[in-house]
C-alpha positions in Angstrom: 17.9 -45.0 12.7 17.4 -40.8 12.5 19.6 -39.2 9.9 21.5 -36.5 11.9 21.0 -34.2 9.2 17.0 -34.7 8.9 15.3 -31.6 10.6 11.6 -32.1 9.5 10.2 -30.8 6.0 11.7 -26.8 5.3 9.4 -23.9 6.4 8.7 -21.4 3.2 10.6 -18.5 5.9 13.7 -21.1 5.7 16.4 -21.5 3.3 18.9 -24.8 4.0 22.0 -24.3 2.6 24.4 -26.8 4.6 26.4 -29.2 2.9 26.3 -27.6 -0.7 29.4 -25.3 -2.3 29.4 -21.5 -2.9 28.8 -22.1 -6.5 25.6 -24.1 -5.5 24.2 -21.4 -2.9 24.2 -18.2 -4.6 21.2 -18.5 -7.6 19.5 -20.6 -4.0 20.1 -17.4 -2.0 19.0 -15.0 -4.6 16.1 -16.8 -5.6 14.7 -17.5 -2.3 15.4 -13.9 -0.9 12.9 -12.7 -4.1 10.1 -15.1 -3.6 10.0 -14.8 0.0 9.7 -10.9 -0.8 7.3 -11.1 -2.9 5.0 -14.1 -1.0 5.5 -10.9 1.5 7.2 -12.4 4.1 9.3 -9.9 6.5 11.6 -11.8 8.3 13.4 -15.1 6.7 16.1 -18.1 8.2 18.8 -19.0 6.1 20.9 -22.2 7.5 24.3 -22.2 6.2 26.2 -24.1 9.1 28.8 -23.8 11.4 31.4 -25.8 9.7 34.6 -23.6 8.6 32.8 -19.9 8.3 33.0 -20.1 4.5 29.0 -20.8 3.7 28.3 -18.0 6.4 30.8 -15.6 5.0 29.5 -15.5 1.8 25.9 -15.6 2.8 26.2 -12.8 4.3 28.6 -10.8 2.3 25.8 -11.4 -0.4 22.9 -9.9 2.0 25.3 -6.7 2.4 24.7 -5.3 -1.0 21.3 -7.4 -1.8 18.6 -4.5 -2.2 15.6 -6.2 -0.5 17.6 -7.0 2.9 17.7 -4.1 5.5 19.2 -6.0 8.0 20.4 -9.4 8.9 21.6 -11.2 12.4 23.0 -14.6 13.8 20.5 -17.0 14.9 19.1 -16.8 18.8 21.3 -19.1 21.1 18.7 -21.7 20.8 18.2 -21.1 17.3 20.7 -22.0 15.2 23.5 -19.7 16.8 25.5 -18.9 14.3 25.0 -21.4 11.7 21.9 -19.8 10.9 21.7 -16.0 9.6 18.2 -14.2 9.9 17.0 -11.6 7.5 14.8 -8.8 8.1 13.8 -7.4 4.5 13.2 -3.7 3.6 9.7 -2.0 3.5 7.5 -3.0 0.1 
């Protein structure tokens, strides 16, 4: 039997988030937006899920005032929607 919540091995663009607490995601998110910076990726995929809004909310609250990310987005209908946030980074 599939596990619902198996997806295939992560991408090094993608940060899952889903199922873990606030207090769990924030070093995640701060960690992985720096080392996808610096591996010089320009665009990232962070997957928070749908759920109540709380993961998402603080996601990107966090990517407002984080100094790498110029601008972020929901995911594409078929991509996520909006249990996935995508980041564009700033210019090196």
């Amino acid at each position: 039997m599939r596990n619902k919540d198996y997806f295939g091995p992560p991408s090094p663009d993608e940060l899952r988030l889903r199922h873990m607490t606030v207090e769990e995601i924030l070093p995640k998110l701060d960690l992985f937006l720096h080392d996808t910076y610096i591996a010089g990726y320009s665009r990232v995929r962070i997957i928070h899920g749908k759920g109540t809004g709380t993961l998402r909310e603080t996601v990107r609250r966090e990517l407002k005032k984080h100094p790498l990310v110029k601008s972020f987005r929901g995911g594409d209908y078929d991509g996520g929607g909006e249990g996935v946030t995508v980041v564009e980074f700033s210019e090196k």
